[in-house]
Steps between C-alpha positions, in 0.01 A plus 500: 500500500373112537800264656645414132569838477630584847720190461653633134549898635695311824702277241586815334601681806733227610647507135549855489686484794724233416486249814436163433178351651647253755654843676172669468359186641727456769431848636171517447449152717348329249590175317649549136223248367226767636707785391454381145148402517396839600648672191363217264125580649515139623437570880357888618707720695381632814546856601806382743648303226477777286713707780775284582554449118518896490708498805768296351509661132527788683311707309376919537221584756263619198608115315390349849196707526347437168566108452355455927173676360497271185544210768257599729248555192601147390438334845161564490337265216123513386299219344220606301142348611429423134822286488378318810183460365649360198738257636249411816411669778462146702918479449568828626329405847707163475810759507370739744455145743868430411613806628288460839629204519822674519440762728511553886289779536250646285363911546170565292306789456209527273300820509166404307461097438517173828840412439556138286605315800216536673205519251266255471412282185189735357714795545792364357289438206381858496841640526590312171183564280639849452758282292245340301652160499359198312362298772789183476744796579264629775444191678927468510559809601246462789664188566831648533392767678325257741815322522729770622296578788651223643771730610306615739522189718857431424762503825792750476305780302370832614254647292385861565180686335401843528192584308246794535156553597388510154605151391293360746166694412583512102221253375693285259246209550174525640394590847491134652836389325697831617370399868633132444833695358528734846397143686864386326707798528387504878581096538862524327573786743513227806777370322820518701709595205250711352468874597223690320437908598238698385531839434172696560361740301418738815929519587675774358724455262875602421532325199299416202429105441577528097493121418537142612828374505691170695883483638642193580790456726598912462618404167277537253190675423217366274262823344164447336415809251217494284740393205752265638648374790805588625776400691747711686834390612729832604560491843463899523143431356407196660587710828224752378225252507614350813490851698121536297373138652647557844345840503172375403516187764559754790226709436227107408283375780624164657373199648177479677447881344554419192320150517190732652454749210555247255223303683265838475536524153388143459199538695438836301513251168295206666183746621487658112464088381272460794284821331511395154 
């Protein structure tokens, strides 16, 4: 059930019941004007609105059950990588820098690929060749990309990473460029809004690092799959993915550890150049 839909069923809910929507608006602590937009489709519900609407129709416990799964379905929306490709890659990162632009605090974790804040140029452009991007859009996209690591520096923000061992050995450039990528990763740590953790591969684990995925502020939750990206907004799910990245950060290497290993894994990359 998309939002048009959700917002029709709700309409016909509150028409079954015979209350007229400034009542239903009044209780449910929500303008009349937004009442109405959410059963046009005009503006989405979220899960809460969804149950305070209930709440003041009044409606059965199975009613209340089966429209807050519809909502909670609905509150998580997925874009399609082939529609991004289509309309431009380069103006989805101009979005995604909107939104940090937004935020207080970011959480990432990313299980298998240098996070986009912190990559450098060549491996920015080897991220996106998987795309296969005529090379205008490339050089834009790397451009915006480039342009939203300016977060990094900006007052006011916290920005947390947790990646894993593997990211930092998986050789998505050559040997020399992944050592100038650790050379970053280790330089942005020294940041004093920055915290980056590393979780070794020789810990043991309690939970399994499925996929990459980015919260801002505890309210959302952005999700890369293979097939879309997408972005989760219910609080009981955003709370899932908040437990995951705190869970993972407590068991990372810190600091002057983490700063260490990373800086053994260079070397590792710099004597194989040295050999070739």
């Amino acid at each position: 059930m998309n939002k048009n839909e959700l917002g029709a069923a709700l309409r016909a809910l509150r028409l079954a019941s015979g209350k007229e929507a400034k009542a239903v608006a009044r209780s449910a602590v929500m303008s009349p004007s937004k009442l109405s937009k959410i059963e046009n489709g005009a503006l989405s519900a979220s899960p809460a609105d969804v149950d305070r609407i209930l709440s003041a129709l009044g409606v059965s416990d199975e009613v209340r059950a089966e429209y807050m799964s519809a909502a909670r379905a609905a509150s998580t929306e997925a874009t399609a990588w082939r529609l991004l490709r289509r309309t431009g890659i380069y103006k989805a990162q101009h979005r995604t820098r909107a939104l940090e632009a937004a935020m207080r605090e970011l959480k990432l974790f990313q299980p298998a690929l240098v996070p986009g804040l912190l990559q450098t140029p060549e491996y920015i452009r080897a991220v996106l060749a998987r795309h296969d991007l005529p090379e205008e859009s490339m050089a834009r996209t790397m451009a915006a990309r480039i342009d939203r690591q300016s977060v990094l520096y900006e007052a006011g923000r916290t920005l947390r990473f947790v990646i894993t061992e593997p990211v930092l050995r998986w050789r998505i450039v050559s040997v020399g460029m992944m050592a100038a990528q650790l050379d970053r990763i280790i330089s942005m740590s020294r940041l004093p809004n920055v915290d980056i953790r590393v979780v070794p591969l020789s810990s043991v684990q309690s939970d399994i690092a499925n996929h990459a995925f980015v919260i801002r502020d505890d309210n959302t939750v952005t999700v890369e799959t293979v097939h879309a990206e997408l972005v989760v907004s219910d609080p009981r799910d955003v709370s899932l993915y908040v437990r995951k990245f705190d869970g993972f950060a407590e068991m990372a290497v810190a600091g002057d550890t983490m700063r260490s290993m990373i800086e053994g894994i260079r070397d590792e990359f710099l004597r194989e150049q040295e050999s070739d």
